[in-house]
TORPA-4810 file (N, C-alpha, C, O; in nm, 3 decimals):
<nodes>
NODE_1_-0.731_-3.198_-0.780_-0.762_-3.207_-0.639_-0.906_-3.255_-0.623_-0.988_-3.229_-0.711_X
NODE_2_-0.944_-3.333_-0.497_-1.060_-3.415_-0.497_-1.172_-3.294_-0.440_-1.127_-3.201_-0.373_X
NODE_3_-1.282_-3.299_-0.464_-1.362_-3.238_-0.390_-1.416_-3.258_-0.243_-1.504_-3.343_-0.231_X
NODE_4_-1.386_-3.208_-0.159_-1.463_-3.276_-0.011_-1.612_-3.252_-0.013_-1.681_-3.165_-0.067_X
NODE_5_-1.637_-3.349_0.057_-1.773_-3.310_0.090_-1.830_-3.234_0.221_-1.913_-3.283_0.298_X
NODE_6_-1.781_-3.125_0.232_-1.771_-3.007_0.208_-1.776_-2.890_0.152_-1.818_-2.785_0.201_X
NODE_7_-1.724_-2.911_0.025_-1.694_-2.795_-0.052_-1.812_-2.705_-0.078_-1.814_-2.581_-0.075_X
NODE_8_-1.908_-2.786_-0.103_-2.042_-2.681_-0.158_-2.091_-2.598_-0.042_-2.163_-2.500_-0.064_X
NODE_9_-2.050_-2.638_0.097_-2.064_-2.564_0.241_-1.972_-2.481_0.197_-2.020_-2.390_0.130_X
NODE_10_-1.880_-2.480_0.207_-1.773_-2.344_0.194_-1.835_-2.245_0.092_-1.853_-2.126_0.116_X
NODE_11_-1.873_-2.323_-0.052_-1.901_-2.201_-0.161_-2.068_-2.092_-0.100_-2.091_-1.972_-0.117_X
NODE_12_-2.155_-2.200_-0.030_-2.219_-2.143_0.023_-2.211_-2.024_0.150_-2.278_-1.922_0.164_X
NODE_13_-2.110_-2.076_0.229_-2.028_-1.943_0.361_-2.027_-1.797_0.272_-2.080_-1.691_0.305_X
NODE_14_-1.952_-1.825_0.152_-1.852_-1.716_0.125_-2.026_-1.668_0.001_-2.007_-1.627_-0.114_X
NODE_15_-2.130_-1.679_0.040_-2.200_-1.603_-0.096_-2.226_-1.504_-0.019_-2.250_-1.494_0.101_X
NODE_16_-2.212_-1.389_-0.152_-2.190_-1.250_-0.090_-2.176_-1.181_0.042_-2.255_-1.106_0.098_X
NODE_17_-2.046_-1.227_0.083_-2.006_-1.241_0.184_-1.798_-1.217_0.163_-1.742_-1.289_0.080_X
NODE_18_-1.728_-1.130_0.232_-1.550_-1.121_0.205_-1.543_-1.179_0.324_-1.589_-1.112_0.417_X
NODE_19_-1.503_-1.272_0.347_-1.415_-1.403_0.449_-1.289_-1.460_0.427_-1.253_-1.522_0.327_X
NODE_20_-1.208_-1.428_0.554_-1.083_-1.481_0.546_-1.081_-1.634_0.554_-1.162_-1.703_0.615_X
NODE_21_-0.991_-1.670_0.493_-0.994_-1.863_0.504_-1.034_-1.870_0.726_-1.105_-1.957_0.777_X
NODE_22_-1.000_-1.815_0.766_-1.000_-1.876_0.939_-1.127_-1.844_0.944_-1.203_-1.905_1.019_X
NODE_23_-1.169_-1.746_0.868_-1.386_-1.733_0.902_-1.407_-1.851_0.850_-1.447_-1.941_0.924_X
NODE_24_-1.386_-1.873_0.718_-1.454_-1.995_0.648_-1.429_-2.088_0.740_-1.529_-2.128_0.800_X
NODE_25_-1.330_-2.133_0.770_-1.239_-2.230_0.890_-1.350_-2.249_1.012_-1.398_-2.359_1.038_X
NODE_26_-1.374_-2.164_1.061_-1.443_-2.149_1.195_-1.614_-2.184_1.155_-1.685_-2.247_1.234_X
NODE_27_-1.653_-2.145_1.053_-1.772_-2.169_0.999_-1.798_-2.341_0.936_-1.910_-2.384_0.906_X
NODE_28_-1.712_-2.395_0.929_-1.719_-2.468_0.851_-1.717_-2.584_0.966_-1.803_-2.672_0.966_X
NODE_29_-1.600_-2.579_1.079_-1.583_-2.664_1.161_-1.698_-2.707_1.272_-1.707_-2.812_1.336_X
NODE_30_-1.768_-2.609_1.274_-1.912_-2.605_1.342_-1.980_-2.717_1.275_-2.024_-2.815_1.335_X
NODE_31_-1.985_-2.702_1.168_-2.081_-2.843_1.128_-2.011_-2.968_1.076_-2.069_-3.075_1.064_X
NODE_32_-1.869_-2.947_1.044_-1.740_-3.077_1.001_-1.648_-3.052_1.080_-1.540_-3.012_1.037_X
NODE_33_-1.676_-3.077_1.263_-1.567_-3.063_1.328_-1.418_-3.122_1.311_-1.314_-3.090_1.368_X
NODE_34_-1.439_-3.203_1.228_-1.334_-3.320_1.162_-1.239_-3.260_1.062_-1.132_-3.315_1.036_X
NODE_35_-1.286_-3.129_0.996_-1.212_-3.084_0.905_-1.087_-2.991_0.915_-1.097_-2.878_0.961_X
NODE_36_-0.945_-3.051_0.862_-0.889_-2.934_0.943_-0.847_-2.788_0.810_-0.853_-2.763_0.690_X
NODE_37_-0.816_-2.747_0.907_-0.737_-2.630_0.860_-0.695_-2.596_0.738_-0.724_-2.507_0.658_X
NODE_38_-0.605_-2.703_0.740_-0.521_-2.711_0.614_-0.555_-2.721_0.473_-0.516_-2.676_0.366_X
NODE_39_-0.659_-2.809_0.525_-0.785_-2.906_0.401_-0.838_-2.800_0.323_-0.823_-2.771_0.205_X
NODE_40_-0.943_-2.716_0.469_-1.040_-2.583_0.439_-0.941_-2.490_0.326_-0.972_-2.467_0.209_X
NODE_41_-0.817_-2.445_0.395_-0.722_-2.354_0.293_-0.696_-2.415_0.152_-0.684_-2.328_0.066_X
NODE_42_-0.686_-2.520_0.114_-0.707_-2.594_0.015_-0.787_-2.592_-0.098_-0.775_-2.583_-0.220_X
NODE_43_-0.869_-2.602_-0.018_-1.017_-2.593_-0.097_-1.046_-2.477_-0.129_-1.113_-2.472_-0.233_X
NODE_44_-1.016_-2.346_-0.066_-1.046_-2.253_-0.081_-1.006_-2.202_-0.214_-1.079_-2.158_-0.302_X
NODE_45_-0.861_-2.216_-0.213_-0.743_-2.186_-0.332_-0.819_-2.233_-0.387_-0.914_-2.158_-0.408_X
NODE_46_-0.834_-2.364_-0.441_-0.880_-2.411_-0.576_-1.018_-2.427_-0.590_-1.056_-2.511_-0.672_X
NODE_47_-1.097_-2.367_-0.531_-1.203_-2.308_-0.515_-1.195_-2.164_-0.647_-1.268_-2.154_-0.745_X
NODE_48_-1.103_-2.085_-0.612_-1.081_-1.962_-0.631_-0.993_-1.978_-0.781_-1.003_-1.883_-0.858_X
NODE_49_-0.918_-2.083_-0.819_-0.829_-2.121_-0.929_-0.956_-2.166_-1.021_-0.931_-2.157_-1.141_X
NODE_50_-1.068_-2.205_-0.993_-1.184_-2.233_-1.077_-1.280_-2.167_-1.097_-1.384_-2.191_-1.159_X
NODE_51_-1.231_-2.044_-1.020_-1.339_-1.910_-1.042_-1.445_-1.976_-0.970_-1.546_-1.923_-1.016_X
NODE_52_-1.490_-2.081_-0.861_-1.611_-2.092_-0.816_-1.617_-1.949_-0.723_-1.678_-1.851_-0.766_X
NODE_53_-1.563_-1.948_-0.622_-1.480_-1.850_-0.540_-1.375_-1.725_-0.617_-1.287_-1.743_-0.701_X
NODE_54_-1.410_-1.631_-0.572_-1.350_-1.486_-0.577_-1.207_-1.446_-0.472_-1.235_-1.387_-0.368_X
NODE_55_-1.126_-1.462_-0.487_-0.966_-1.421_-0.427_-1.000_-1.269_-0.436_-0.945_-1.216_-0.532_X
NODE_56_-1.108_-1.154_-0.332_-1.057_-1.033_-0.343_-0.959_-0.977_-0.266_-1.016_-0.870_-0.239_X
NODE_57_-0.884_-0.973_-0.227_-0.818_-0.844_-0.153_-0.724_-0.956_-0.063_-0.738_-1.069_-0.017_X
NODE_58_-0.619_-0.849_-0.069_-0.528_-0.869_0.046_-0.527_-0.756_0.171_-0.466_-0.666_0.114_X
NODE_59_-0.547_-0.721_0.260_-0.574_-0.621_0.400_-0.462_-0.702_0.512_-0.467_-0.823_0.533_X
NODE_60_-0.381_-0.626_0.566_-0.305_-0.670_0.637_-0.249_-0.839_0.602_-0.246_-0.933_0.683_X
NODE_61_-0.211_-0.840_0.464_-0.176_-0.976_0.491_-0.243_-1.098_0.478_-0.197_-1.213_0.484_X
NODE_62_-0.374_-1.052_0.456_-0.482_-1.153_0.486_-0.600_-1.135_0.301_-0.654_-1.039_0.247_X
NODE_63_-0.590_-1.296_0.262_-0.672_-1.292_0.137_-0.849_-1.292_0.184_-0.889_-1.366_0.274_X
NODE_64_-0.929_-1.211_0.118_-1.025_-1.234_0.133_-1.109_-1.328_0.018_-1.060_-1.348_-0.094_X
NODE_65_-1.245_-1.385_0.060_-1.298_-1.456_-0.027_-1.450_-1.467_-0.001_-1.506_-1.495_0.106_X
NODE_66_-1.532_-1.427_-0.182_-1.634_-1.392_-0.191_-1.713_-1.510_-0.307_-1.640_-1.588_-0.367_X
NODE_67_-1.849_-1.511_-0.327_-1.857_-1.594_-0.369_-1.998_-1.502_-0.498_-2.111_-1.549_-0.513_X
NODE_68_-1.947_-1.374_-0.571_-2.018_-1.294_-0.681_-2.020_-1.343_-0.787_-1.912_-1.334_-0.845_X
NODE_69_-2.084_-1.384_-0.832_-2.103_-1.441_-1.008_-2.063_-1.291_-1.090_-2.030_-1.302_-1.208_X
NODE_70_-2.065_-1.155_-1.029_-2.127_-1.082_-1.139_-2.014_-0.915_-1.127_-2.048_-0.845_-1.032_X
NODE_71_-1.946_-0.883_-1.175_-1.852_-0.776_-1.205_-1.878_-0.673_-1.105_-1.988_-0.622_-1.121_X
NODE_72_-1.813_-0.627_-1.007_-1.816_-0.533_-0.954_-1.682_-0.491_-0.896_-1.577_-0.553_-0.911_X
NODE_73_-1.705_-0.351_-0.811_-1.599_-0.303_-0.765_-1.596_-0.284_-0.622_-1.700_-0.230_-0.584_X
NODE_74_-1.538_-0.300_-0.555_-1.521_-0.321_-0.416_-1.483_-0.186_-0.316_-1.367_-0.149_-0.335_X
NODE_75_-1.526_-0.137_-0.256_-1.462_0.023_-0.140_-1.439_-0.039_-0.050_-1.503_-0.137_-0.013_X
NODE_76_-1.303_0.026_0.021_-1.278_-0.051_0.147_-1.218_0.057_0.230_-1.121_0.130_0.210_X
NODE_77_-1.306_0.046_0.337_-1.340_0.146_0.440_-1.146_0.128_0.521_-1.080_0.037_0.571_X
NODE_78_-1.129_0.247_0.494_-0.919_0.237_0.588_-1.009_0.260_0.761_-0.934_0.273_0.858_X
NODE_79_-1.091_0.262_0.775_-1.129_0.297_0.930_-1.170_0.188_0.992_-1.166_0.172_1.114_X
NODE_80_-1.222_0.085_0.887_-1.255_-0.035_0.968_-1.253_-0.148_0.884_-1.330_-0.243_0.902_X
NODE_81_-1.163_-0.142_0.786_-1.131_-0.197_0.715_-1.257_-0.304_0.671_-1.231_-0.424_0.684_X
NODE_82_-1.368_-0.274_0.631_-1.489_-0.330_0.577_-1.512_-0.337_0.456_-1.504_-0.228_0.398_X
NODE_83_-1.537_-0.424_0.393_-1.533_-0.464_0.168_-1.673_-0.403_0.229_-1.733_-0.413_0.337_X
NODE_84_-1.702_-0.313_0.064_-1.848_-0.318_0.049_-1.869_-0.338_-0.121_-1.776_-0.291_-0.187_X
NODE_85_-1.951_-0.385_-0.177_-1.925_-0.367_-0.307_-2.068_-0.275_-0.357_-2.182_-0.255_-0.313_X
NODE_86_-1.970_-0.226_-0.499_-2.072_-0.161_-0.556_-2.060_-0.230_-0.687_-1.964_-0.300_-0.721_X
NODE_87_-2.182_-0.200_-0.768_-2.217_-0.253_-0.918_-2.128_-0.192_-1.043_-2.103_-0.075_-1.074_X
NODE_88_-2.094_-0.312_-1.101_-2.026_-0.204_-1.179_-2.072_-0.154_-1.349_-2.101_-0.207_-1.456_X
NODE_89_-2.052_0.013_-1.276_-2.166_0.129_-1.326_-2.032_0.222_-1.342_-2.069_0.339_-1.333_X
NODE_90_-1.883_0.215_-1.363_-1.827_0.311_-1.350_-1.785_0.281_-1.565_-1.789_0.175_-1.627_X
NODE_91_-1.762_0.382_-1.601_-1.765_0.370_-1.782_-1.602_0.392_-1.804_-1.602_0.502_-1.860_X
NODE_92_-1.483_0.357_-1.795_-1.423_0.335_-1.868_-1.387_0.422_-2.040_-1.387_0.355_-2.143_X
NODE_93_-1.367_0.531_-2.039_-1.369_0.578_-2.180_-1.216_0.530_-2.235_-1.208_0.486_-2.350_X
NODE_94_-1.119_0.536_-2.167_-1.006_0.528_-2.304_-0.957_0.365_-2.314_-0.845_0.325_-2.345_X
NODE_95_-1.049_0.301_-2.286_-1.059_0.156_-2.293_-1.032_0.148_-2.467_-1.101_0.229_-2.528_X
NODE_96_-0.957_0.077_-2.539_-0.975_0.050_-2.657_-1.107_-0.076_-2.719_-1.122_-0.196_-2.692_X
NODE_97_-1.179_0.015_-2.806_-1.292_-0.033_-2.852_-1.325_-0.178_-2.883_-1.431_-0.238_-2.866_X
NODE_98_-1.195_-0.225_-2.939_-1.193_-0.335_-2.954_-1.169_-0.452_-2.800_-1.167_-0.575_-2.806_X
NODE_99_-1.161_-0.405_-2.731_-1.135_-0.439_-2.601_-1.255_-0.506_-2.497_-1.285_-0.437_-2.399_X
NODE_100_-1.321_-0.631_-2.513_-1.404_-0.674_-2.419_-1.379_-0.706_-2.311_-1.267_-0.755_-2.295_X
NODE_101_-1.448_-0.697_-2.217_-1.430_-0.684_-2.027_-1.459_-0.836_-1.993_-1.555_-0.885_-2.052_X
NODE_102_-1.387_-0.919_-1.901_-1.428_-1.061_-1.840_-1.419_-1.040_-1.717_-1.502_-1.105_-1.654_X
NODE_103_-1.350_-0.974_-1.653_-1.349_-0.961_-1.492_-1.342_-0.781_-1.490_-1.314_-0.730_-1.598_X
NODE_104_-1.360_-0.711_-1.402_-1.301_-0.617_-1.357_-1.265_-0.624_-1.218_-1.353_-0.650_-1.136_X
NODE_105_-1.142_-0.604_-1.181_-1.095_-0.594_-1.009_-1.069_-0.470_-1.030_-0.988_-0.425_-1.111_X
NODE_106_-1.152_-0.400_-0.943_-1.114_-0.248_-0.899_-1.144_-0.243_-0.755_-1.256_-0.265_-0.708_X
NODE_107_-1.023_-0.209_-0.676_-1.062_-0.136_-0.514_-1.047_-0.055_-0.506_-0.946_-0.017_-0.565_X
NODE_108_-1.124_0.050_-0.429_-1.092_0.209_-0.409_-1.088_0.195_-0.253_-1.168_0.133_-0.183_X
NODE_109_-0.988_0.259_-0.217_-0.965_0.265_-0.084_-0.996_0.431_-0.007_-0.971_0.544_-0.049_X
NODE_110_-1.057_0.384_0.112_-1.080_0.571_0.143_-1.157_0.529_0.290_-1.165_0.423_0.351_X
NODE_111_-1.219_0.694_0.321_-1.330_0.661_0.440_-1.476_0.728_0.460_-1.491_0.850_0.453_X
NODE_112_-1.556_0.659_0.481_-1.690_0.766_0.503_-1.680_0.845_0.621_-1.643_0.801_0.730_X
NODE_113_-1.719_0.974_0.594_-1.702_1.080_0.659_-1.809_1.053_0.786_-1.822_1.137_0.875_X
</nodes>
Protein backbone atom coordinates (compact mmCIF):
# COMPACT_ATOMS: atom_id res chain seq x y z
CA UNK A 1 0.00 0.00 0.00
CA UNK A 2 1.26 3.55 -1.05
CA UNK A 3 1.98 5.99 1.58
CA UNK A 4 -0.13 9.32 1.51
CA UNK A 5 1.14 12.27 2.16
CA UNK A 6 -0.39 12.34 5.03
CA UNK A 7 0.62 9.58 6.81
CA UNK A 8 3.35 11.08 8.99
CA UNK A 9 0.27 13.61 10.15
CA UNK A 10 -1.68 10.73 11.33
CA UNK A 11 1.47 8.95 13.11
CA UNK A 12 1.98 12.29 14.65
CA UNK A 13 -2.18 12.72 15.92
CA UNK A 14 -2.00 9.38 17.54
CA UNK A 15 1.60 10.12 19.71
CA UNK A 16 0.74 9.27 23.04
CA UNK A 17 -2.48 9.77 22.53
CA UNK A 18 -5.77 6.39 22.24
CA UNK A 19 -7.84 7.70 19.12
CA UNK A 20 -10.50 6.18 17.33
CA UNK A 21 -9.93 6.15 13.43
CA UNK A 22 -13.11 9.11 13.30
CA UNK A 23 -10.71 11.27 15.87
CA UNK A 24 -7.82 10.68 13.61
CA UNK A 25 -10.49 11.30 10.70
CA UNK A 26 -11.65 14.59 12.09
CA UNK A 27 -8.07 15.67 12.94
CA UNK A 28 -6.66 14.99 9.94
CA UNK A 29 -9.42 16.55 7.64
CA UNK A 30 -8.82 19.95 9.22
CA UNK A 31 -5.65 20.28 7.51
CA UNK A 32 -6.36 17.55 4.22
CA UNK A 33 -9.92 18.47 3.80
CA UNK A 34 -9.60 16.31 0.63
CA UNK A 35 -8.96 13.18 2.50
CA UNK A 36 -11.59 10.79 2.91
CA UNK A 37 -12.58 8.46 5.32
CA UNK A 38 -11.93 5.48 3.89
CA UNK A 39 -8.27 6.38 2.88
CA UNK A 40 -7.62 7.70 6.74
CA UNK A 41 -9.02 3.94 7.93
CA UNK A 42 -6.53 2.54 5.62
CA UNK A 43 -3.74 4.00 6.61
CA UNK A 44 -4.41 3.52 9.92
CA UNK A 45 -4.59 -0.45 9.62
CA UNK A 46 -1.42 -0.58 7.92
CA UNK A 47 -0.06 1.88 9.91
CA UNK A 48 -0.69 -0.56 12.83
CA UNK A 49 0.28 -3.96 10.53
CA UNK A 50 3.86 -2.17 10.59
CA UNK A 51 3.89 -1.58 14.15
CA UNK A 52 4.30 2.28 13.26
CA UNK A 53 0.90 2.63 15.14
CA UNK A 54 -0.42 0.61 18.18
CA UNK A 55 -4.10 -1.27 17.58
CA UNK A 56 -4.97 -0.96 21.55
CA UNK A 57 -8.30 -1.83 22.59
CA UNK A 58 -11.56 -2.51 21.43
CA UNK A 59 -14.44 -0.40 23.91
CA UNK A 60 -17.80 -0.62 22.58
CA UNK A 61 -16.87 -1.80 19.28
CA UNK A 62 -14.53 0.75 18.57
CA UNK A 63 -10.43 0.10 17.87
CA UNK A 64 -8.30 2.44 19.52
CA UNK A 65 -4.91 3.83 18.28
CA UNK A 66 -1.71 4.98 19.95
CA UNK A 67 1.46 5.85 18.74
CA UNK A 68 4.16 4.22 22.11
CA UNK A 69 7.45 2.99 21.00
CA UNK A 70 7.82 1.46 24.49
CA UNK A 71 5.93 -1.64 26.54
CA UNK A 72 3.31 -0.79 28.71
CA UNK A 73 0.05 -1.60 30.21
CA UNK A 74 -3.02 0.20 29.77
CA UNK A 75 -6.18 0.83 32.85
CA UNK A 76 -9.32 1.60 31.54
CA UNK A 77 -11.54 3.54 33.59
CA UNK A 78 -15.49 1.31 33.13
CA UNK A 79 -16.85 4.94 34.34
CA UNK A 80 -15.64 6.86 31.58
CA UNK A 81 -14.18 4.67 29.66
CA UNK A 82 -10.61 6.60 29.54
CA UNK A 83 -7.00 4.51 28.43
CA UNK A 84 -4.43 5.61 30.80
CA UNK A 85 -1.19 3.91 30.60
CA UNK A 86 1.16 2.81 33.03
CA UNK A 87 4.97 1.65 32.63
CA UNK A 88 5.62 -1.55 32.51
CA UNK A 89 6.89 -2.31 36.12
CA UNK A 90 4.55 -5.30 36.78
CA UNK A 91 7.25 -8.74 37.17
CA UNK A 92 5.82 -11.67 35.78
CA UNK A 93 7.29 -14.69 37.92
CA UNK A 94 6.03 -17.97 36.31
CA UNK A 95 7.07 -16.66 32.95
CA UNK A 96 9.49 -19.43 31.70
CA UNK A 97 13.12 -18.29 31.91
CA UNK A 98 13.90 -18.98 28.74
CA UNK A 99 11.12 -16.79 27.55
CA UNK A 100 11.96 -13.14 26.16
CA UNK A 101 9.21 -10.32 26.13
CA UNK A 102 8.61 -8.22 22.53
CA UNK A 103 5.30 -6.69 23.21
CA UNK A 104 3.25 -6.93 26.33
CA UNK A 105 -0.69 -6.14 25.87
CA UNK A 106 -2.13 -6.06 29.22
CA UNK A 107 -5.57 -4.13 30.09
CA UNK A 108 -6.90 -4.02 33.46
CA UNK A 109 -10.24 -2.89 33.57
CA UNK A 110 -11.87 -1.27 36.83
CA UNK A 111 -12.70 2.27 38.45
CA UNK A 112 -11.12 5.00 40.58
CA UNK A 113 -12.88 5.40 43.59
Amino acid sequence: MKRHYYTEDIINICDMKHLTVEQIFEQISKKFPEAGKSSIYRNVEELAKNWDLKKVIWIWKKAYFEKNNWNHIHLIDEKTWKIFDLEENIEIKNLPKNFKTSNIDIKIFGRFN
